[in-house]
DRENVEX-805602 format. One record per residue (C-alpha): residue number from 1; residue in three letters; x, y, z. Coordinates in Angstrom, 3 decimals. Example, Ala and Ser with C-alpha at 12.3 -4.5 7.8 and 13.67 -1.06 7.14 Angstrom:
REM residues 2
(1, ALA, (12.300, -4.500, 7.800))
(2, SER, (13.670, -1.060, 7.140))
***
This chain:
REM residues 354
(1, UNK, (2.912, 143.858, -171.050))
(2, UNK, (5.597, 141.572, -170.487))
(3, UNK, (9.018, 142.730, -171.701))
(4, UNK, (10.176, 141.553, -175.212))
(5, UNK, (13.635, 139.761, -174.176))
(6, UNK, (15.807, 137.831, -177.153))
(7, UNK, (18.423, 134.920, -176.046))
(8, UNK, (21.836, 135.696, -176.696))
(9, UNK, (25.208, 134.630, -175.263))
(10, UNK, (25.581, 137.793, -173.019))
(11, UNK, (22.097, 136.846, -171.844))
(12, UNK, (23.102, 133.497, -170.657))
(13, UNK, (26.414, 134.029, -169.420))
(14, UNK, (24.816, 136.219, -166.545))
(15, UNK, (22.627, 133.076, -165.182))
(16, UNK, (23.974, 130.621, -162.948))
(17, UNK, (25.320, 127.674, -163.597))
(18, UNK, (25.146, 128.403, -167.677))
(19, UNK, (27.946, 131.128, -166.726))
(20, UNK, (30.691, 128.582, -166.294))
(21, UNK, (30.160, 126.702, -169.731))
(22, UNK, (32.088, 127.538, -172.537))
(23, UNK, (31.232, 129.737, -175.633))
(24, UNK, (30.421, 126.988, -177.878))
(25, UNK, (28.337, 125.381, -174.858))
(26, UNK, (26.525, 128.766, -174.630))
(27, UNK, (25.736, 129.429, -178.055))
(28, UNK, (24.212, 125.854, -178.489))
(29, UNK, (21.895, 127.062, -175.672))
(30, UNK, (20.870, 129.802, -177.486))
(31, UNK, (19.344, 127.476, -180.006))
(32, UNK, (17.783, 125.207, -177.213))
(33, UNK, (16.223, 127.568, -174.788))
(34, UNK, (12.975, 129.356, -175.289))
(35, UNK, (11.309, 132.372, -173.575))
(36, UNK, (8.100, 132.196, -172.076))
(37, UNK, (6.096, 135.823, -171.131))
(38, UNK, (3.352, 135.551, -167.991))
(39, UNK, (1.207, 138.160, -167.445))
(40, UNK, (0.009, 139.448, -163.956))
(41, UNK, (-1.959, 136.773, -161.803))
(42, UNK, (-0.494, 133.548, -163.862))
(43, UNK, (1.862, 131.238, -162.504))
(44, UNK, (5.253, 130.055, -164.470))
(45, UNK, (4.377, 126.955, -163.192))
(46, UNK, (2.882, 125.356, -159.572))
(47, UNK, (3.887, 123.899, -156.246))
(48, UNK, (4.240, 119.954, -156.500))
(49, UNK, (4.433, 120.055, -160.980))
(50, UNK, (7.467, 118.269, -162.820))
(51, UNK, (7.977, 119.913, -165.930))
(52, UNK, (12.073, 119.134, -166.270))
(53, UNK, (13.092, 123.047, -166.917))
(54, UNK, (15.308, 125.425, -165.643))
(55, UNK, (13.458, 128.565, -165.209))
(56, UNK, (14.851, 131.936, -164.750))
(57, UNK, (13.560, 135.015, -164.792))
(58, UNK, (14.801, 137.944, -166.861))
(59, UNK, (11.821, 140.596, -166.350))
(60, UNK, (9.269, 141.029, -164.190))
(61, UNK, (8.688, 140.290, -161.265))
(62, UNK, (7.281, 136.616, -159.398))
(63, UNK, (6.141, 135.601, -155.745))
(64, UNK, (7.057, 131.982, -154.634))
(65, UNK, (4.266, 130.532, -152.688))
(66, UNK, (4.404, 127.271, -150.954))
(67, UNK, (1.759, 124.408, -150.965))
(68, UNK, (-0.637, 126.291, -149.034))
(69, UNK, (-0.594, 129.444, -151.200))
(70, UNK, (1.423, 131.850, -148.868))
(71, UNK, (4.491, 133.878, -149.955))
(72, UNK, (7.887, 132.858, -149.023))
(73, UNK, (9.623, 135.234, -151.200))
(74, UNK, (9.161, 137.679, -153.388))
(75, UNK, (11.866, 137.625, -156.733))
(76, UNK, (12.829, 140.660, -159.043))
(77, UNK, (14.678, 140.516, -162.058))
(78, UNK, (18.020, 141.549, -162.879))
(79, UNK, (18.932, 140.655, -158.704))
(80, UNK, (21.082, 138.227, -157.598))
(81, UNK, (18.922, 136.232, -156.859))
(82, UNK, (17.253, 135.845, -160.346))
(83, UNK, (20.435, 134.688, -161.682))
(84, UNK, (19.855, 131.409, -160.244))
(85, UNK, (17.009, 129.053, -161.523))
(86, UNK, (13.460, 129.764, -159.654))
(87, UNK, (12.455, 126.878, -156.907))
(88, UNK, (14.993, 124.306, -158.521))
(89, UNK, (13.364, 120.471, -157.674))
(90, UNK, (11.389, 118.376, -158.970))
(91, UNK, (8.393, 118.234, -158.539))
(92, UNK, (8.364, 122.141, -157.816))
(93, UNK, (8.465, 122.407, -154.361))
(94, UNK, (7.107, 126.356, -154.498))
(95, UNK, (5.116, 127.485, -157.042))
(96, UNK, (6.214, 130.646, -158.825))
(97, UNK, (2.870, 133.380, -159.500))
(98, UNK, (3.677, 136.415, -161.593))
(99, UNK, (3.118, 140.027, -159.608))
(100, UNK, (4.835, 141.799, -162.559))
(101, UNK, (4.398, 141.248, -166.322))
(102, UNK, (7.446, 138.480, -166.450))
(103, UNK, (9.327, 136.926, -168.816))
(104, UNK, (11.041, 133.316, -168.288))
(105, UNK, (14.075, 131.541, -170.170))
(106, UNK, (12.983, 128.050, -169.968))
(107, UNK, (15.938, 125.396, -170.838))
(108, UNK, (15.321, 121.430, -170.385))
(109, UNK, (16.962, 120.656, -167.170))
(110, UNK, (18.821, 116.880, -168.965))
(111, UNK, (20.144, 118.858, -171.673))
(112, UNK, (21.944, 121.162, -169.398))
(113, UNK, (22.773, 118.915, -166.716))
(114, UNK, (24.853, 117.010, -169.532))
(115, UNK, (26.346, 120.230, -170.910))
(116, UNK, (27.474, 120.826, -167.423))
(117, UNK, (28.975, 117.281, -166.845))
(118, UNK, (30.672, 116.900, -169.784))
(119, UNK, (32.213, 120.783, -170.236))
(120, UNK, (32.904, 120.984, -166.358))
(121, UNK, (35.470, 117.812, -167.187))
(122, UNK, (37.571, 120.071, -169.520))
(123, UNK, (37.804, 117.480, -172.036))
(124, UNK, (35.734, 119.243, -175.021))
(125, UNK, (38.492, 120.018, -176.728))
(126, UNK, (39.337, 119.532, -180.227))
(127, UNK, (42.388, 117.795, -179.594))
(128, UNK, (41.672, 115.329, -177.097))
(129, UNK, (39.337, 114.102, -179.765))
(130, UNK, (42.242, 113.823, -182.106))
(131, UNK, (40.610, 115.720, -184.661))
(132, UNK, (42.822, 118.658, -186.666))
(133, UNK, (42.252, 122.024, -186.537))
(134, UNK, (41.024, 122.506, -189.939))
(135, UNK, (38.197, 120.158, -189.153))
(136, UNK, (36.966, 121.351, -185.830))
(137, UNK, (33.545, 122.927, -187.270))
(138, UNK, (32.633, 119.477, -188.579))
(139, UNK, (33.680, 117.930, -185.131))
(140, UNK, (32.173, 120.096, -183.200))
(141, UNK, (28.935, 118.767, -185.440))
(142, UNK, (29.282, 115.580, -184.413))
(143, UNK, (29.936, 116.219, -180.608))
(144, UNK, (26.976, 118.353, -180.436))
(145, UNK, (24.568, 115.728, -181.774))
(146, UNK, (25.590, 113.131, -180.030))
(147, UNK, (25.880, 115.675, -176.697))
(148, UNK, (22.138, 116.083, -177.550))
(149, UNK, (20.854, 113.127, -178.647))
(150, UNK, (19.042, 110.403, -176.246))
(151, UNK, (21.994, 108.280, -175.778))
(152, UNK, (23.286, 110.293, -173.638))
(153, UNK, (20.591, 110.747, -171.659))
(154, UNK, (20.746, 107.652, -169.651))
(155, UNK, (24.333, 107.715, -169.025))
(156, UNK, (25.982, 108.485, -165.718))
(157, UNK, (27.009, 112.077, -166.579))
(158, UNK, (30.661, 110.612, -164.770))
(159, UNK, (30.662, 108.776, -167.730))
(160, UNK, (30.277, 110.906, -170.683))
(161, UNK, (33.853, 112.046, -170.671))
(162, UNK, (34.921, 107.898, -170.860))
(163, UNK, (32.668, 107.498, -173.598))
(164, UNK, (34.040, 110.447, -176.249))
(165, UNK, (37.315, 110.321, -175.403))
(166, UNK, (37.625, 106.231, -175.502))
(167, UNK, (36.620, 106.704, -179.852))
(168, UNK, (39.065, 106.682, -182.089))
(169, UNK, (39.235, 108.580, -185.268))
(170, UNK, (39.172, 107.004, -188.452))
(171, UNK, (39.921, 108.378, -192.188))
(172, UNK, (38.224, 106.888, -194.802))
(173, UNK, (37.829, 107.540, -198.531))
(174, UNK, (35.396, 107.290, -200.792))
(175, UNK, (34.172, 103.947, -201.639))
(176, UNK, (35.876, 102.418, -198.533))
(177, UNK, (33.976, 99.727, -196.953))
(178, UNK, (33.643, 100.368, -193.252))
(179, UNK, (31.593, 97.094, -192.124))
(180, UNK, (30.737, 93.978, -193.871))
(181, UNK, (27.560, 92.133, -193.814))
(182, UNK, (28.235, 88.709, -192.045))
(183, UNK, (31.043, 90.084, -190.364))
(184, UNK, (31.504, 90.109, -186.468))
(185, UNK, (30.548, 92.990, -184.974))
(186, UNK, (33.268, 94.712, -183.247))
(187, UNK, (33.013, 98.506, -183.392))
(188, UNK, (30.401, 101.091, -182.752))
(189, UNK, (30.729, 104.298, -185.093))
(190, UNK, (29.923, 107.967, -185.417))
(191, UNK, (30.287, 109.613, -188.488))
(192, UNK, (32.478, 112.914, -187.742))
(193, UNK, (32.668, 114.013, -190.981))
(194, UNK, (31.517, 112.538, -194.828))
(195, UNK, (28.001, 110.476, -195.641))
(196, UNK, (27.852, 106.888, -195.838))
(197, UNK, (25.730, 104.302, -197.847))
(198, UNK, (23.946, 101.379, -196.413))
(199, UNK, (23.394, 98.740, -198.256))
(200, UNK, (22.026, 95.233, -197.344))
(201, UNK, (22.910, 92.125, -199.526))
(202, UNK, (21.250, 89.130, -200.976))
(203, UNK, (21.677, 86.211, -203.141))
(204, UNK, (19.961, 88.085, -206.035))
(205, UNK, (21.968, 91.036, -205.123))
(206, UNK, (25.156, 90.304, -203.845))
(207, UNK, (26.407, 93.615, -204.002))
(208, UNK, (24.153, 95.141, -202.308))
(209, UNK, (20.644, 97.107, -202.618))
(210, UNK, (20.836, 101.071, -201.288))
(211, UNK, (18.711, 101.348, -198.010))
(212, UNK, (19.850, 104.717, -196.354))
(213, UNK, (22.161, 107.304, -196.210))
(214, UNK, (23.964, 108.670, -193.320))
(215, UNK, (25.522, 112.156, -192.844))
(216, UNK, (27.721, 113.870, -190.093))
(217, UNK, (26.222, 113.180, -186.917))
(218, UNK, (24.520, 109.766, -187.805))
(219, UNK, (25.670, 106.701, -186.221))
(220, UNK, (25.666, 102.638, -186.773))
(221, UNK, (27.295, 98.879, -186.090))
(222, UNK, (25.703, 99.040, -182.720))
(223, UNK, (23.110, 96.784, -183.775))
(224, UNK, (25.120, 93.655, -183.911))
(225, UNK, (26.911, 94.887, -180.334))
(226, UNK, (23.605, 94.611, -178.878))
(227, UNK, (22.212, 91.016, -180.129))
(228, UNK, (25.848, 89.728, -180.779))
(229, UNK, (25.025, 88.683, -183.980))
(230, UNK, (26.595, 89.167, -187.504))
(231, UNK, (26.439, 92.452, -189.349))
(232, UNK, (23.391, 92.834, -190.654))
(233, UNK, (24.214, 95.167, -193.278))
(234, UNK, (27.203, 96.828, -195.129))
(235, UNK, (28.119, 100.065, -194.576))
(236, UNK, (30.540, 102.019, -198.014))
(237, UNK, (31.815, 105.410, -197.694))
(238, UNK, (29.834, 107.845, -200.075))
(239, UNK, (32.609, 110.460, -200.124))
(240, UNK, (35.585, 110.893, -198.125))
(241, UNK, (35.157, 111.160, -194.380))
(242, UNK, (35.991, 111.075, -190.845))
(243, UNK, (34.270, 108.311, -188.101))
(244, UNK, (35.240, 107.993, -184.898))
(245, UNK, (34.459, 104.583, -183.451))
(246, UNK, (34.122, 102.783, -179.995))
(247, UNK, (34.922, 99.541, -179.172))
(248, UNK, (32.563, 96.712, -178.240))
(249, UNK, (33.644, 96.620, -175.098))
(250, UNK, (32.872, 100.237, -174.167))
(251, UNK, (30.036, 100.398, -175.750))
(252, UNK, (28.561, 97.135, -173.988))
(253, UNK, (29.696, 99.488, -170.659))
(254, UNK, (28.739, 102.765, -171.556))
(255, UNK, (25.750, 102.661, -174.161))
(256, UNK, (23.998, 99.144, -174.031))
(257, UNK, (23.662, 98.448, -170.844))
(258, UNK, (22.120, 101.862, -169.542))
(259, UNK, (19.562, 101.545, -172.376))
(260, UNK, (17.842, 97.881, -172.122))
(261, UNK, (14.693, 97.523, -170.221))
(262, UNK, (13.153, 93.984, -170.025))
(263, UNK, (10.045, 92.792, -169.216))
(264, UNK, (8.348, 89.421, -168.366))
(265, UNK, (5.531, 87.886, -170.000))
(266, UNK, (3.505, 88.445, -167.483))
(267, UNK, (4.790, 92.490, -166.812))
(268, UNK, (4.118, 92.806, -170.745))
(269, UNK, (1.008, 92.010, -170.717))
(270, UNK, (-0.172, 94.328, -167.835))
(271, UNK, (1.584, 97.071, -169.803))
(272, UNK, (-0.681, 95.797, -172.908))
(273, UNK, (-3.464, 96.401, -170.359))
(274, UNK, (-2.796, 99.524, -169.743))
(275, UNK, (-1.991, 101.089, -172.985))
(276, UNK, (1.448, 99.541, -174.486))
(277, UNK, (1.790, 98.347, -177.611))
(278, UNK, (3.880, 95.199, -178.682))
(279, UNK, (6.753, 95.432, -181.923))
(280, UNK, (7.056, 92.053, -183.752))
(281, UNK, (10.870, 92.830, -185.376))
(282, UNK, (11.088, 89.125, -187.300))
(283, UNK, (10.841, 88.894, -190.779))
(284, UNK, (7.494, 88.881, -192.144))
(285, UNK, (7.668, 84.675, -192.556))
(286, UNK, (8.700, 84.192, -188.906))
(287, UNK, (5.468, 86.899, -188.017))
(288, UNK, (2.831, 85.403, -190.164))
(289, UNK, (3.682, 81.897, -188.852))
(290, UNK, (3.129, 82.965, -185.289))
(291, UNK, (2.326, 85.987, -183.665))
(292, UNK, (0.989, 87.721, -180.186))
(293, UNK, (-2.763, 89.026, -181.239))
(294, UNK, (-2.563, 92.207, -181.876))
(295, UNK, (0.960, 93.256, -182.520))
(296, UNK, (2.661, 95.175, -184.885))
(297, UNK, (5.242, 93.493, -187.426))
(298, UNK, (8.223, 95.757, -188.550))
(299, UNK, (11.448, 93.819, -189.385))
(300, UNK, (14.690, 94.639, -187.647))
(301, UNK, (16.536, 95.712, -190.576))
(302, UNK, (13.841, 98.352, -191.857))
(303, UNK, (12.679, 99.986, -188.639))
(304, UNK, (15.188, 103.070, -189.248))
(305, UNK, (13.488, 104.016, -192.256))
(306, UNK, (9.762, 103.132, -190.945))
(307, UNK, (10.253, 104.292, -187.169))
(308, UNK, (7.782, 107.749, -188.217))
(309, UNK, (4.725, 104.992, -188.370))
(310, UNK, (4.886, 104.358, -184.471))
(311, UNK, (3.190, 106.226, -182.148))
(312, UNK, (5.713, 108.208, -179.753))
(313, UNK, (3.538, 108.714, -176.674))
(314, UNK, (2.878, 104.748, -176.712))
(315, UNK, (5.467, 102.440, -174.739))
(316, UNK, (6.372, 99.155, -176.450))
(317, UNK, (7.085, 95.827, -175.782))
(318, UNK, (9.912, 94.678, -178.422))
(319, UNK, (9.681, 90.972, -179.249))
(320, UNK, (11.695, 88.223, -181.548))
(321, UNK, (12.401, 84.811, -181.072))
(322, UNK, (14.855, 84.831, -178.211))
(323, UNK, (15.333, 88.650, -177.210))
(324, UNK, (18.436, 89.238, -179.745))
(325, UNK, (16.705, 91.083, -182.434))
(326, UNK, (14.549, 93.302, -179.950))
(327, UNK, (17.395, 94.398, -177.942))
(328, UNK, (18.643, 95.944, -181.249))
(329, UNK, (15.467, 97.694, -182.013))
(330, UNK, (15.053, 98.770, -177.962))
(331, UNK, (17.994, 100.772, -178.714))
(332, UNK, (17.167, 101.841, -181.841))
(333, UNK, (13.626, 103.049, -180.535))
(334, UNK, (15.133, 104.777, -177.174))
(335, UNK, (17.426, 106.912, -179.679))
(336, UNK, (14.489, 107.702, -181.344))
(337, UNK, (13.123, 109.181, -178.044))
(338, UNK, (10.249, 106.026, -177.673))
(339, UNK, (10.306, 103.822, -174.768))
(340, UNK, (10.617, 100.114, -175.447))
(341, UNK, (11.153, 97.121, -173.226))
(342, UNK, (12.965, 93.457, -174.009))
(343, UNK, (10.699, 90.361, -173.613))
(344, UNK, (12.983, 88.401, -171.960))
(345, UNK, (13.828, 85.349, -173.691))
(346, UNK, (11.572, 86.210, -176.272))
(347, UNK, (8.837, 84.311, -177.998))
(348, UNK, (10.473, 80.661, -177.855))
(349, UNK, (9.111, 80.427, -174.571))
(350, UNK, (5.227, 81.414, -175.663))
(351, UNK, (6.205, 79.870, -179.047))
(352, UNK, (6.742, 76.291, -177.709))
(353, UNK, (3.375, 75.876, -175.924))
(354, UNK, (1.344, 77.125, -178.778))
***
């Protein structure tokens, strides 16, 4: 029977790389990883499989075997060897069968890589963030959702250091306005510390009707970054708090640009074939006037709060009028851990031969 093994820091600190990240690194691993037992005869996982982990092994015993079956090596636990992740690659280039009743820490292979990038700059600290002492706890909340979340993901890992320590930090108190609706769009912001109240304005309401609430970790204003249009919404400090924002210009460099995928007609509609689905974001007028056969219509400014109602394992096309709208909600979606594509130039250009 495989041995009972829990994850804890002194755990992790003995496998290589993990040992050279920091505490806080480590103990945010110990949240993330999992263990995995194999009994005799199984395999952790096969020759030629992606599965995106780092595998170690902390009991047991495992033979690698290469594409043909036969043993290259033969791995114990608690050697040197086993310190180090099992047939690193992707796919596995040797498949790993258990000999011994084993036991695996599994961690996902992104998630560490950008643990590694970013604490391997030196830069996590505190006070290159700007942030007081008495407040790191909440920073370090912030930090670690956004060094978690999907935006990250599909950033250089050279340029994760640019990205946290271009923000600035903001103080705000309670009932502050951050951003406008109808303003220009000219930060993007990450709420350190506080909650926030989104509220979206109309001529029956002109101060505004409650949408959503944001708390420490949340972020917003990239929306109008992305299409380079107005604020869509306003954005009033519930209680007192801490942001830290980036600039447009950075964020255009560092967030939007490794995000947006686009697609022509023609390339969305062989992705339609084979399984995608397409995202009207216009307002329900705009959709009911004219619309692709078929698609789904969830405005721009609600998809936050109905996001739940769309399948994840689907890819979508993202449509609007001209592509400004749908880069928004792209972004919005790949944060969300969905892939979504652009049209490129949008419907005006099916729209106009109709």
């Amino acid at each position: 029977m495989a041995e009972n093994i829990t994850i804890d820091e002194k755990l992790l600190k003995t496998l290589v790389p993990l040992n050279g990240l920091t505490t806080d690194m480590i103990r945010e691993l110990e949240e993330k990883a999992r263990t995995d037992s194999v009994t005799v005869g199984r395999y952790a996982f096969r020759q030629g499989t992606t599965d995106n982990e780092s595998v170690y092994l902390v009991a047991g015993e495992v033979d690698l075997l290469d594409e043909a079956g036969d043993l290259v090596k033969r791995i114990k636990a608690g050697t040197e060897e086993a310190k180090h992740p099992l047939a690193p690659g992707q796919p596995r280039p040797l498949g790993a069968r258990v000999v011994s009743d084993a036991t695996f820490i599994r961690i996902d292979r992104d998630l560490l890589d950008l643990m590694l990038s970013w604490d391997t700059t030196g830069s996590r600290s505190i006070d290159v963030m700007g942030i007081e002492d008495e407040n790191e706890e909440q920073a370090d909340d912030w930090m670690s959702s956004m060094l978690k979340s999907r935006e990250l993901h599909k950033i250089p890992p050279a340029n994760i250091q640019k990205l946290f320590i271009s923000m600035e930090e903001m103080a705000y108190k309670q009932g502050d306005v951050v951003i406008k609706q109808g303003d220009e769009g000219d930060y993007f912001y990450v709420i350190a510390q506080g909650e926030c109240q989104v509220l979206r304005e109309s001529t029956n309401k002109p101060e505004g009707v409650p949408v959503a609430t944001l708390s420490t970790g949340a972020t917003f204003g990239e929306e109008a970054l992305i299409s380079n249009a107005k604020r869509s919404s306003t954005i009033k400090m519930l209680t007192d708090g801490t942001l830290m924002r980036l600039s447009k210009e950075n964020f255009v460099e560092l967030l939007k640009e490794p995000f947006l995928q686009t697609v022509t007609f023609d390339e969305a509609k062989q992705k339609a074939v084979q399984g995608a689905k397409i995202l009207d974001v216009r307002l329900p007028a705009e959709f009911n006037k004219w619309n692709i056969k078929g698609s789904i219509n969830i405005p721009l400014y609600v998809l936050r709060n109905k996001i739940d109602e769309l399948d994840q394992s689907k890819e979508y096309i993202v449509v609007c009028d001209n592509g400004s709208r749908s880069s928004s909600a792209a972004y919005i979606l790949h944060v969300r851990g969905i892939n979504a594509f652009v049209l490129k130039d949008g419907l005006q250009q099916l729209m106009s031969k109709a």
